[in-house]
C-alpha positions as semicolon CSV with decimal commas, in nm:
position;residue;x (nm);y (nm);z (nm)
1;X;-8,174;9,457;7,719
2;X;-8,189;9,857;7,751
3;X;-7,945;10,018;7,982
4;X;-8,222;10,084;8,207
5;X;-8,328;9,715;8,244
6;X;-7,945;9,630;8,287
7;X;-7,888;9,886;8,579
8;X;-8,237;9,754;8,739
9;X;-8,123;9,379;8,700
10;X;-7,745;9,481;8,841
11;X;-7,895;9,662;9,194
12;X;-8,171;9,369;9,227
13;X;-7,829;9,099;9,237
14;X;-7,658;9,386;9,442
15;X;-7,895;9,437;9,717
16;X;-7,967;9,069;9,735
17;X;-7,611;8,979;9,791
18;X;-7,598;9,334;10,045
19;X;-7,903;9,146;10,212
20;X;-7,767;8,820;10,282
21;X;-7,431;9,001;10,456
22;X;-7,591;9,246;10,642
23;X;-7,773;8,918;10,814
24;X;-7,417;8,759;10,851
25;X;-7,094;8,969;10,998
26;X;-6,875;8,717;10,960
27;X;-7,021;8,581;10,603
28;X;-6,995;8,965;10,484
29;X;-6,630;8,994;10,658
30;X;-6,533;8,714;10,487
31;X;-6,633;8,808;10,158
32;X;-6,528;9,100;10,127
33;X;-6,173;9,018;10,229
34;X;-6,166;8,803;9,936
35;X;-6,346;9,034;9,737
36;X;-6,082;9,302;9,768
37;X;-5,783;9,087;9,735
38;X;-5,938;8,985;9,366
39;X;-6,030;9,331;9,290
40;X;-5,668;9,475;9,403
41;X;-5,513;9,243;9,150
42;X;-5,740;9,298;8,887
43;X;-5,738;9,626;8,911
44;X;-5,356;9,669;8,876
45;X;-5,379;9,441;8,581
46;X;-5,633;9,660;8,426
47;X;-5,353;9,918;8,416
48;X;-5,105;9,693;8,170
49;X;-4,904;9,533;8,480
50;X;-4,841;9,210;8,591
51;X;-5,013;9,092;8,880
52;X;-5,175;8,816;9,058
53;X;-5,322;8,752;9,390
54;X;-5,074;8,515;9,495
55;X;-4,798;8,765;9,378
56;X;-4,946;9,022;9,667
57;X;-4,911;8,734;9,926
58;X;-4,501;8,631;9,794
59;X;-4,411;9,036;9,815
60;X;-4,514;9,008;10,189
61;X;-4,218;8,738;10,239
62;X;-3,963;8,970;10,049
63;X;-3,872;8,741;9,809
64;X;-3,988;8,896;9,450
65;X;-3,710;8,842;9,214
66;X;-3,844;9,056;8,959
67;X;-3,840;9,435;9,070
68;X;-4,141;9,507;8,785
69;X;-4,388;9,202;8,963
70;X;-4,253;9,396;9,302
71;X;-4,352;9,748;9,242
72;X;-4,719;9,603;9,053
73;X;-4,773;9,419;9,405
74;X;-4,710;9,746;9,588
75;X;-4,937;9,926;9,414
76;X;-5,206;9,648;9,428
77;X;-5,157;9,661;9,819
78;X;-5,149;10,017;9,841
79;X;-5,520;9,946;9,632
80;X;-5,652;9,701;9,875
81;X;-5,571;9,925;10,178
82;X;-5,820;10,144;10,052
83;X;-6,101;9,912;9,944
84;X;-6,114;9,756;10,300
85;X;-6,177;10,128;10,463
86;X;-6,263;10,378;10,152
87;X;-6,324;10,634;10,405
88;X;-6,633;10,920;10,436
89;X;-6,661;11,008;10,054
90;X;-6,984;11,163;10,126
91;X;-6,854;11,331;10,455
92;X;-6,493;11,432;10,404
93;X;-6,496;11,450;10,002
94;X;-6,162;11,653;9,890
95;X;-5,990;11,422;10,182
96;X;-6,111;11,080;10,047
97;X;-6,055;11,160;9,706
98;X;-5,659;11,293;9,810
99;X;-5,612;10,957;9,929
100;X;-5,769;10,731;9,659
101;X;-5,520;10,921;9,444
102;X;-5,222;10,886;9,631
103;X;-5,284;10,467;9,650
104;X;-5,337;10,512;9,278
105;X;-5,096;10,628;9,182
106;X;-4,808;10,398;9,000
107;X;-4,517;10,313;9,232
108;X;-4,229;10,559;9,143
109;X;-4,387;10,821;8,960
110;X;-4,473;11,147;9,188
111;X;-4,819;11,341;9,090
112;X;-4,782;11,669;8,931
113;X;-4,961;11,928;9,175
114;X;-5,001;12,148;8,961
115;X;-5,194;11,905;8,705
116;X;-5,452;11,800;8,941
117;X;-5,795;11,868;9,020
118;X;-5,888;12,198;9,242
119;X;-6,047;12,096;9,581
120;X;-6,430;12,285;9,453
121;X;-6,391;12,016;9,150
122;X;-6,335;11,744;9,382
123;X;-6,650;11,832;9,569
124;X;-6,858;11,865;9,262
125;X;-6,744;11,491;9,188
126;X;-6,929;11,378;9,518
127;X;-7,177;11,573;9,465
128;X;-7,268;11,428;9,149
129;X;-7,266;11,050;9,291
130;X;-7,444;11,171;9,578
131;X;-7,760;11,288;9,425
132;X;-7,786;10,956;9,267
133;X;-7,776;10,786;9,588
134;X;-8,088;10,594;9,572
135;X;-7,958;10,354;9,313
136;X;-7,602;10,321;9,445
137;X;-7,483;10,151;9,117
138;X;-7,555;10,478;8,882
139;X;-7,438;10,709;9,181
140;X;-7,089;10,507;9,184
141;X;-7,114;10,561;8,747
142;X;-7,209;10,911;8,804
143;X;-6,928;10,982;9,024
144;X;-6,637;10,826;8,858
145;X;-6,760;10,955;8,530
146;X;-6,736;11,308;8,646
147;X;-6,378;11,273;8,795
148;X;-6,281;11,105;8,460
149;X;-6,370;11,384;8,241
150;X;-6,214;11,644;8,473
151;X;-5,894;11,439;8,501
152;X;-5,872;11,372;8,191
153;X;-5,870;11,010;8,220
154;X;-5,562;11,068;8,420
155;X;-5,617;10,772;8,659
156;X;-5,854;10,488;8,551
157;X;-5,740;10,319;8,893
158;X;-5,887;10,601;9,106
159;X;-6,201;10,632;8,923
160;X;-6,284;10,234;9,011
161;X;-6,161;10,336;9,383
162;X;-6,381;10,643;9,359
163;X;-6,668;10,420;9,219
164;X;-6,663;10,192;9,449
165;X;-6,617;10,416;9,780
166;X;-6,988;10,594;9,622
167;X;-7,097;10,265;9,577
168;X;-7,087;10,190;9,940
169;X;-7,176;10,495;10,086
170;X;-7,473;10,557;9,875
171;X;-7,605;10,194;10,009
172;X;-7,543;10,330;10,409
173;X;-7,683;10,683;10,270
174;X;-8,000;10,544;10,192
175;X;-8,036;10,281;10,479
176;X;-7,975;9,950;10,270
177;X;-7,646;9,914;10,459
178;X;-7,560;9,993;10,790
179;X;-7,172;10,040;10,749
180;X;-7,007;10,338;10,791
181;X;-6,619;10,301;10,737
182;X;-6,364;10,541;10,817
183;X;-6,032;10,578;10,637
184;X;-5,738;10,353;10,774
185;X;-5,486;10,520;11,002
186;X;-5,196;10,449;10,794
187;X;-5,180;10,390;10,404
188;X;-4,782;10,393;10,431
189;X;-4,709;10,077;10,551
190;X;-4,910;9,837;10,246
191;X;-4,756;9,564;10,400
192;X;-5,032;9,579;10,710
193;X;-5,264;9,573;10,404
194;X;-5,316;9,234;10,392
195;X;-5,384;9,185;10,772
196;X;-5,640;9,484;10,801
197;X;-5,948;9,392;10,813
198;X;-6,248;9,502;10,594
199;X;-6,474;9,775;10,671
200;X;-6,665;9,845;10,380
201;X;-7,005;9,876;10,222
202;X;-6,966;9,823;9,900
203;X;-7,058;9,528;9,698
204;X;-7,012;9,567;9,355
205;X;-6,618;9,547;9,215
206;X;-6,560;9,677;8,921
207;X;-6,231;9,560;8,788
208;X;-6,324;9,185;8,852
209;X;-6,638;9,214;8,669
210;X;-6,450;9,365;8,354
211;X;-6,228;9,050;8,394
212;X;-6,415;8,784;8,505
213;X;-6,559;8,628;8,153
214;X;-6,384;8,822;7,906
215;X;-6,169;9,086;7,944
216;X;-6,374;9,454;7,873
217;X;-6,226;9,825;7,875
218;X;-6,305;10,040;8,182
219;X;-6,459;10,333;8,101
220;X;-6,763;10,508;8,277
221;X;-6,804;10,770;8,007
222;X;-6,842;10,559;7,679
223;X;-6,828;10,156;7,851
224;X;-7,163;10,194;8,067
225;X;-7,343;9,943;7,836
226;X;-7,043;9,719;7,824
227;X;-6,988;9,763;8,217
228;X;-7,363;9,688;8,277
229;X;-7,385;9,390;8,059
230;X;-7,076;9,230;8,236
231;X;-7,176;9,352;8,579
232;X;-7,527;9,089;8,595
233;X;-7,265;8,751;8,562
234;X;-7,061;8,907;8,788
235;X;-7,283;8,933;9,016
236;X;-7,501;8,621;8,991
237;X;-7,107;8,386;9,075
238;X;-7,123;8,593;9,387
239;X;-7,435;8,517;9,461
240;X;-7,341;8,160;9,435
241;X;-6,997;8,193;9,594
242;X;-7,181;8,309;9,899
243;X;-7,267;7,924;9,946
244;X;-6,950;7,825;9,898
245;X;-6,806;8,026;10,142
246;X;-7,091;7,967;10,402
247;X;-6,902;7,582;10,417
248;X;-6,609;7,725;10,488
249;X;-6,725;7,874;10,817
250;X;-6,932;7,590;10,871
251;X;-6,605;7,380;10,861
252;X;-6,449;7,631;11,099
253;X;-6,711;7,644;11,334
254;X;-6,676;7,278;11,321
255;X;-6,309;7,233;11,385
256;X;-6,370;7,501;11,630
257;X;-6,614;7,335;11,808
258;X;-6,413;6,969;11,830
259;X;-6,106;7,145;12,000
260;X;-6,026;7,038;12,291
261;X;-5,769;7,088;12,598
262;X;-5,564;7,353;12,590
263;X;-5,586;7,315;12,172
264;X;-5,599;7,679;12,033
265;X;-5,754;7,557;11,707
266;X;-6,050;7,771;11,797
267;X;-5,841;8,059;11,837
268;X;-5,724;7,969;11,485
269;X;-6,042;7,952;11,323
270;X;-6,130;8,288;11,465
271;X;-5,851;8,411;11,352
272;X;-5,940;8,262;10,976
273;X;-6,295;8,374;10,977
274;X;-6,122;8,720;10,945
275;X;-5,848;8,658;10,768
276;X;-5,845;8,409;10,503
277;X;-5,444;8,439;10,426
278;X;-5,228;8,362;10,705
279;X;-4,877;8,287;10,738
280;X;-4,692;8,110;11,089
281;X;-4,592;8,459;11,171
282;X;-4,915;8,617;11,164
283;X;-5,045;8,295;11,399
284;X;-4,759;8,347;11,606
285;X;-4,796;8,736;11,670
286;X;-5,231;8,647;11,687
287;X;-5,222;8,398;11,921
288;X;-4,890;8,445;12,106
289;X;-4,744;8,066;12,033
290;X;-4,457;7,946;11,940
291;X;-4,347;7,916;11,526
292;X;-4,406;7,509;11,644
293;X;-4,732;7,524;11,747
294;X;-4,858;7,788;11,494
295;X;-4,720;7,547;11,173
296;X;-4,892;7,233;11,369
297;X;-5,231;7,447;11,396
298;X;-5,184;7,576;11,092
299;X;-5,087;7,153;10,960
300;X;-5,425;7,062;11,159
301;X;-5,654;7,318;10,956
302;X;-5,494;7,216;10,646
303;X;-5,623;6,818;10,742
304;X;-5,929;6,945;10,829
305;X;-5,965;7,131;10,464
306;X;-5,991;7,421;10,600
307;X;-5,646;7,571;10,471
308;X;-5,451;7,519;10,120
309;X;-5,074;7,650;10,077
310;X;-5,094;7,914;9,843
311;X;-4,737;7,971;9,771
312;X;-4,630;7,589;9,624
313;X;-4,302;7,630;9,826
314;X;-4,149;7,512;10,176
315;X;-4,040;7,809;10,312
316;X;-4,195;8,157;10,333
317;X;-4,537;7,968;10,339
318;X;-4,898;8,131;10,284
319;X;-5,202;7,925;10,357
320;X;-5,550;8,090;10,275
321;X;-5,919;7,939;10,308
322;X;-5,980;7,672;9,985
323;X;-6,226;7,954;9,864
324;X;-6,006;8,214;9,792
325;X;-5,703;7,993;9,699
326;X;-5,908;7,838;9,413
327;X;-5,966;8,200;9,304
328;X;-5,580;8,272;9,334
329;X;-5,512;8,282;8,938
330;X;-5,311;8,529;8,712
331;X;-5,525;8,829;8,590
332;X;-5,481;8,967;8,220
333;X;-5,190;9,097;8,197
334;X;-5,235;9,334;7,846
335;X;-5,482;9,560;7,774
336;X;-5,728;9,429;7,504
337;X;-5,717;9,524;7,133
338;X;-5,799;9,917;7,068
339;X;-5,763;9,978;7,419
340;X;-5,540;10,267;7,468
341;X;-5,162;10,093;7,596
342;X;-5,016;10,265;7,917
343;X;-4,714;10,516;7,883
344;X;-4,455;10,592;8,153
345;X;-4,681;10,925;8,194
346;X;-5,055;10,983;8,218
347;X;-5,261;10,899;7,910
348;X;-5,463;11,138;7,792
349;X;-5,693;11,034;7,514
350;X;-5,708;11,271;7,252
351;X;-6,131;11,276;7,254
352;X;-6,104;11,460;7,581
353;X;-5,758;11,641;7,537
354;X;-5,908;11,976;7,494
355;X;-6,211;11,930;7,653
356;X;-6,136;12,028;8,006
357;X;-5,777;12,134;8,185
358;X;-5,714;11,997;8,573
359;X;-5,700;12,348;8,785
360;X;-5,908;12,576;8,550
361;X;-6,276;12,496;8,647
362;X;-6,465;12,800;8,514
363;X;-6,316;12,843;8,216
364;X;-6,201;12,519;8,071
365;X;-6,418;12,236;8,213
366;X;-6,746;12,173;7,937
367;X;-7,004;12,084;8,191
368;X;-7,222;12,007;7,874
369;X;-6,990;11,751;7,730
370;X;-7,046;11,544;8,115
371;X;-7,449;11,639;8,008
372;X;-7,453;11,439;7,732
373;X;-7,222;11,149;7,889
374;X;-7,502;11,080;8,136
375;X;-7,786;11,097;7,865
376;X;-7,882;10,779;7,804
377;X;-7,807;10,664;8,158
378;X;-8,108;10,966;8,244
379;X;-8,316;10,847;7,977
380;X;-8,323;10,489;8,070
381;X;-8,359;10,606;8,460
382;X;-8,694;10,811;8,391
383;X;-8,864;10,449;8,284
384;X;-8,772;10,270;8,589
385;X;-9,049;10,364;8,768
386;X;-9,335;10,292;8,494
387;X;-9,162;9,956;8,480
388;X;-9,132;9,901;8,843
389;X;-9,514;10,024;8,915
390;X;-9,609;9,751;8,554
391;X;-9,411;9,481;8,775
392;X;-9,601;9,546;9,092
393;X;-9,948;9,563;8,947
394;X;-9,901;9,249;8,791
395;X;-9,780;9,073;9,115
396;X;-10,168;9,183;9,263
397;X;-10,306;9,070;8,992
């Protein structure tokens, strides 16, 4: 299948699952929450570190051991803050992209100012995604592609973020979603990560479909093909999981609906139906009960199947819907063969080393090397409409 086909395939599954949410709050609430806490942990492990979803849950209780698996979780919350509310990419540019590098950045290491990207270079990023907009897949491509040639490749992490925060502004650009998320108050505290709920648009998450079957190399200047062949499977188990996690409201509204007396179960499931990990303090400080009654809620929905203990332990519990605890597994942990291993500083592959410098736009940045990136990808686009006119004659007929 051309690359064309591919990218026409991969917004067909897109806007089909962006259909079915926009007809369901809670369904798209829901999945997105879960959607971010996979992509969080994937996204860290992309990077070389260990990580797994259930390791961003333990850091919450304090109780990490291992001061590597601490600082990895960190970063992956510091990630998810900013996948649940990207922010205005399109509106507020040079600010969004400030603060998707800041949460990508690893834990300990400060960001040379003088090495990064001028604010006109940061606009010219957006602008690039932007006039893509009406397929929101290639505009999210386009985008991160640009900022990884300027950078240098300087921060694979924030060119997913910056993908996806295109991604779903490109789809409320152009009217297929109506979200519109602004940018969380506070990215310090990544401990209120987990509890924030999520205010996107996007749909498509990059790191998890590089992981999901097979582990694959990000890289939106020479991986589009492998991206776009991974992307369709992706896509089509989240199609599917959609049904899965349609029971699991069902089964809330359900217990919901059975409570009775002064029973906050209802409360509860609320509660759940916006955030799928809880712990008894989170219940407590939600509802305003007592650590009792919160663990005896908490003991009902877990009867009920609507809640599995996450964390295998008896204290510092987690519970989380059956859903997303099933999903709860460690992520690769090593980058693949011939992928490039991460250093204690940036890595800077030597194929773009002297092709642009951070800071020196004019004179140092090869606008015609980002030309030929996006050749094929402009190739493949000028067909799409000769084979979408084909399809549609063929359905008169």
């Amino acid at each position: 299948m051309d690359t064309g086909a591919s990218l026409l395939r991969c917004e067909a599954l897109a806007s089909r699952i962006d259909g079915i949410l926009l007809a369901d709050p809670d369904l798209a609430r829901l999945w997105r929450m879960e959607a971010a806490l996979l992509e969080a942990a994937a996204s860290v492990g992309l990077e070389g570190e260990r990580i797994s979803t259930s390791g961003m849950v333990l850091r919450l209780t304090g109780a990490l051991a291992i001061e590597e698996e601490a600082r990895s979780t960190e970063m992956a919350l510091r990630l998810l803050s900013i996948m649940k509310r990207p922010g205005d990419i399109f509106g507020s540019p040079v600010e969004t992209i400030r603060r998707i590098e800041a949460g990508a950045s690893p834990i300990g290491q400060e960001r040379d100012k003088s090495d990064r990207l001028e604010d006109s270079e940061l606009a010219l990023v957006v602008r690039e995604g932007e006039a893509w907009g009406d397929v929101p897949i290639l505009a999210g491509l386009r985008a991160s592609a640009s900022y990884a040639l300027r950078s240098r490749r300087d921060s694979p992490a924030a060119e997913r973020l910056i993908f996806m925060a295109v991604e779903g502004a490109a789809r409320h650009l152009r009217g297929m979603s109506s979200i519109r998320t602004e940018a969380a108050e506070d990215d310090t505290d990544v401990r209120a990560s987990l509890m924030t709920s999520a205010e996107a648009g996007w749909i498509v998450t990059p790191s998890s479909a590089m992981t999901r079957n097979g582990l694959r190399i990000w890289s939106p200047l020479s991986g589009i093909g492998s991206f776009l062949e991974a992307l369709p499977r992706a896509l089509s188990q989240e199609v599917g999981h959609l049904g899965t996690l349609r029971h699991e409201l069902a089964r809330l509204y359900g217990v919901a609906a059975q409570a009775r007396g002064r029973s906050r179960l209802a409360d509860l499931a609320a509660l759940l139906r916006q955030q799928p990990v809880v712990n008894s303090a989170m219940v407590c400080d939600r509802l305003g009960v007592s650590r009792r009654t919160a663990l005896a809620l908490i003991g009902e929905m877990v009867g009920a199947g609507c809640l599995v203990n996450v964390t295998s332990r008896r204290v510092a519990r987690f519970w989380a819907l059956p859903s997303l605890g099933s999903r709860m597994k460690t992520l690769p942990t090593r980058p693949a063969r011939g992928d490039v291993p991460r250093a204690a500083g940036p890595v800077r592959p030597v194929a773009l080393e002297e092709t642009s410098k951070p800071g020196r736009l004019e004179k140092h940045f090869d606008e015609r090397r980002l030309a030929r990136v996006f050749e094929d990808l402009d190739a493949a686009m000028a067909g799409l409409d000769a084979v979408i006119r084909k399809k549609a004659e063929e359905n008169r007929e």
